[in-house]
N, C-alpha and C positions, 0 to 999 in steps of 0.2 A: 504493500500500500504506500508505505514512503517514498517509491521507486516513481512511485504513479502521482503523487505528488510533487517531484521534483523536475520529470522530464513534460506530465502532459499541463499542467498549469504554471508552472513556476519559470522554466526556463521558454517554452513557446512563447509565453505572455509576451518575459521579457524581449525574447528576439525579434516580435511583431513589434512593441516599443522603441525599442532600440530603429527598427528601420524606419519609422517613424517619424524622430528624432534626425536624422540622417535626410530623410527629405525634407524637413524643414532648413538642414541649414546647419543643426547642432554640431559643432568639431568634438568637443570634450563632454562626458559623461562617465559620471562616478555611479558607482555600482555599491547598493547596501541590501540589507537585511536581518533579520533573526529567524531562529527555529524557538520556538517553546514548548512549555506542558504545565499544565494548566490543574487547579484540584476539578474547575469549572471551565469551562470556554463561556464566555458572554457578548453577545452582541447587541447592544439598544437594551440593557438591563436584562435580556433574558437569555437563560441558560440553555442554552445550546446542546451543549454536550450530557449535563446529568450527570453529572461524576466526569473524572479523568476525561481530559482533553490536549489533543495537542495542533501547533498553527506551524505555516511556517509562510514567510512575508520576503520579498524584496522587490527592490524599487532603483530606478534609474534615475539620474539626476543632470541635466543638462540645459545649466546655464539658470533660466528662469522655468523652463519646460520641467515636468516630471511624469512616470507613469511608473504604476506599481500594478503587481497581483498578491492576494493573501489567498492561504485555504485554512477552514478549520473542523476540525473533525465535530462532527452531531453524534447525536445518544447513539446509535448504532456506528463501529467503528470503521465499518465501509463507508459511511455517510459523509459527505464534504459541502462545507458552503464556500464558495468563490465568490474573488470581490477583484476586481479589475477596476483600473482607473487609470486615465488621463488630467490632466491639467495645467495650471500656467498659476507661477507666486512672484511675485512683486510686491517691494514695501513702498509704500506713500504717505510720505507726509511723516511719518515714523509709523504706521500700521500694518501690520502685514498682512497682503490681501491673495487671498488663494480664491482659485475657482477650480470647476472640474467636472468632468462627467465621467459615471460610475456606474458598474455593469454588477449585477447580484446574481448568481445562480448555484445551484442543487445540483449535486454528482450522486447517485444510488439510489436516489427519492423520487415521487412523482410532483413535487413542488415546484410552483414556475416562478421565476425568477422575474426582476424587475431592474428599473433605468431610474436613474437621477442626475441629476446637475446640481450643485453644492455651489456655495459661496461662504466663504470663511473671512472673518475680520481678526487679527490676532492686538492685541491693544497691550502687550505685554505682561500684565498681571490678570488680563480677561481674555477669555477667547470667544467669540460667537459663531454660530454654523448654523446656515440652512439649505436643508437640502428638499429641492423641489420634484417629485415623484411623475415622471413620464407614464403616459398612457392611465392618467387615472390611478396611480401606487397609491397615491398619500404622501402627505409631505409630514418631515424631520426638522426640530431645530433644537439646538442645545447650546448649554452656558456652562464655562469649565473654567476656573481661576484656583492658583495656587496662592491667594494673598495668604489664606492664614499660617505657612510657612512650615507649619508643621505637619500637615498633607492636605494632598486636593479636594476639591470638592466639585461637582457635574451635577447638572439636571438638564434631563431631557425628555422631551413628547414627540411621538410619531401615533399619526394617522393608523399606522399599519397594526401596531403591537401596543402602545400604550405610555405610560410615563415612566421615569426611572430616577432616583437619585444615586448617587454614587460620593463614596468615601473611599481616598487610597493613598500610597504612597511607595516612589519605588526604593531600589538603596540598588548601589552597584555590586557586584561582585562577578570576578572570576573572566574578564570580558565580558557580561551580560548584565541584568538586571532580575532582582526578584520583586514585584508585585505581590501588597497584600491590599485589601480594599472588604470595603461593606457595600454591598447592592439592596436598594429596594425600588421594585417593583410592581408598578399598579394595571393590568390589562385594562385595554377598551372592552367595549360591546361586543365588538365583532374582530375578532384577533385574525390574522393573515396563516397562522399553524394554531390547530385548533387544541395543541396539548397546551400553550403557551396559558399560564398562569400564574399569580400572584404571586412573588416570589422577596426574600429576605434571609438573606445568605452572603457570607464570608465567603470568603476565597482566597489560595495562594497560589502565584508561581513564578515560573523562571525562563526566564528569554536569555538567546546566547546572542547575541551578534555579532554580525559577519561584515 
């Protein structure tokens, strides 16, 4: 399964990006990433995975241009969500202003996937994000600021799945980072995966980067 995540999303993605990048014009482009494992996987406040999960993410970087893929493992360990993106980050005025558009799909599931186009403002002690959902998805918007020093704090609403707060904080170690954080959880009416529910749960883990 790792094999399958490294050759059919992770390195395709990047090599479509990459040429991408290269039509436009890009000369130079830096190459990152991480692998993790997870007690949970979360996306938008909900748990994904259900116990033990693992991601693994990289991303291209050239100039002002950027494009990434992540996968990350769902309750069944065959199961994979993909997230694909492009975009263009520029700071103005001192704010740093990111856009982009963003590809969601299901590997093992009969779930269908969905498009967005985001706009990020970064303000240095605040971040703001929305993300506007093509074809009728539902739209995303969240607020994440590190003022109180001693860890993050996140709230966010989506159309799709519901609201979420979130408490965390990472620490370095070993070339990567461990994440611990507090998630809660409040589902809409009509949830996009119909197991998704209510949820209020801790979680640790450990990203290595590359």
């Amino acid at each position: 399964m790792f094999s399958k995540i490294t050759y059919d999303n992770v390195v395709k993605g990047l090599i479509t990006i990459s040429l991408l990048f290269m039509a436009f014009g890009a000369k130079a482009a830096d190459f990152s990433g991480n692998v993790g494992i997870n007690s949970d996987n979360y996306f938008r406040g909900i748990n994904m995975s259900d116990g033990l999960g693992y991601s693994a993410m990289a991303k291209v970087d050239a100039g002002n241009l950027w494009g990434g893929v992540k996968v990350m493992s769902m309750e069944e360990s065959s199961d994979l969500m993909t997230i694909a993106g492009l975009g263009y980050s520029k700071d103005i005025a001192g704010v740093g202003i990111n856009v982009a558009y963003i590809d969601y799909g299901f590997e093992g599931m009969s779930l269908e996937g969905w498009e967005e186009v985001g706009v990020g403002a970064d303000f240095g002690l605040f971040r703001v994000q929305y993300y506007k959902g093509l074809d009728d998805a539902g739209d995303t918007y969240g607020i994440s600021t590190g003022i109180l020093k001693v860890f993050d704090v996140a709230y966010g609403d989506s159309d799709l799945s519901g609201s979420w707060f979130e408490v965390s904080r990472s620490f370095d170690l070993a070339g990567g980072k461990i994440n611990v954080g507090y998630i809660d959880h409040e589902n809409n009416e009509d949830d996009f995966i119909d197991r998704v529910s209510d949820v209020d749960n801790f979680y640790v883990g450990y990203s290595y980067n590359f």
